[in-house]
N, C-alpha and C positions, 0 to 999 in steps of 0.2 A: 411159792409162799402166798397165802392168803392177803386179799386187800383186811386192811383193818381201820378202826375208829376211834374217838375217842367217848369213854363213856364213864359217868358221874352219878352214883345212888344218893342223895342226899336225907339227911330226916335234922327234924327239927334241933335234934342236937348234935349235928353235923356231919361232916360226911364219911359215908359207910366204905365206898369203895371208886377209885380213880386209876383210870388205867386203860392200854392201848386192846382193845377187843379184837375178833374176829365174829362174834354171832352172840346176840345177847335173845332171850327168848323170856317173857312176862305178863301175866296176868292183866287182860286187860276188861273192863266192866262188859263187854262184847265179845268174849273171847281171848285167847291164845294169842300173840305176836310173837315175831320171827323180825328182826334188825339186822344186817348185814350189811355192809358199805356200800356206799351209793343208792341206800336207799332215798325217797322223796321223802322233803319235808314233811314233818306231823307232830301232831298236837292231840293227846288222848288221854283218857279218864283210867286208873288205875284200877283194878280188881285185889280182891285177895288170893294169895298163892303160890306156886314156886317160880321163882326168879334163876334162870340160868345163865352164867356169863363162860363163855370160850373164849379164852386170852392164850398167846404162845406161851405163856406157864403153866398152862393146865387148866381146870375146867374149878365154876365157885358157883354153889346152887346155894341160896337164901329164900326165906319165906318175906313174902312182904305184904304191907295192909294199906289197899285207898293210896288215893295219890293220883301223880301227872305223870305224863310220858312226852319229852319234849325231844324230835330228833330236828339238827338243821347243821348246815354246811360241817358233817361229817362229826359231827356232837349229839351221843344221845346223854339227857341228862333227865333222870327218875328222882322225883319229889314223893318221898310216902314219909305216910303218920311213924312207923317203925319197922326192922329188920329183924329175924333172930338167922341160926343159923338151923340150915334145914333138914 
């Protein structure tokens, strides 16, 4: 079984999705990122674009606009302007 995280899409009127990941993968202003457990702390500027989450119930792809990218002791937590479904 895969190590997993926890991970949190938030937008301004609350939050999108909360839930135990295996690989979350997101637009960032510099490119592409790839999240996975035990990665190192970070702190990054959002992009617009497809957002992919790998949870052991299956896989949840979202578009997302601007934003934070905040990973630290095994929590990634995504601040953007709005979500739709992708």
């Amino acid at each position: 079984m895969s190590a997993s995280f926890q991970c949190t899409i938030m937008t301004p009127s609350g939050p999108v999705y909360e839930g135990e990941v295996t690989y979350v993968s997101f637009p960032a202003w510099d490119g592409q990122y790839g999240v996975m457990a035990g990665m190192a702390p970070m702190l990054g500027q959002l992009g617009d674009g497809r957002l992919t989450i790998e949870a052991t119930d299956g896989r949840t792809e979202l578009k997302l606009s601007g934003g934070f990218a905040h990973m630290q002791g095994g929590m990634l937590t995504l601040l953007t302007e709005q979500t739709e479904a992708a």
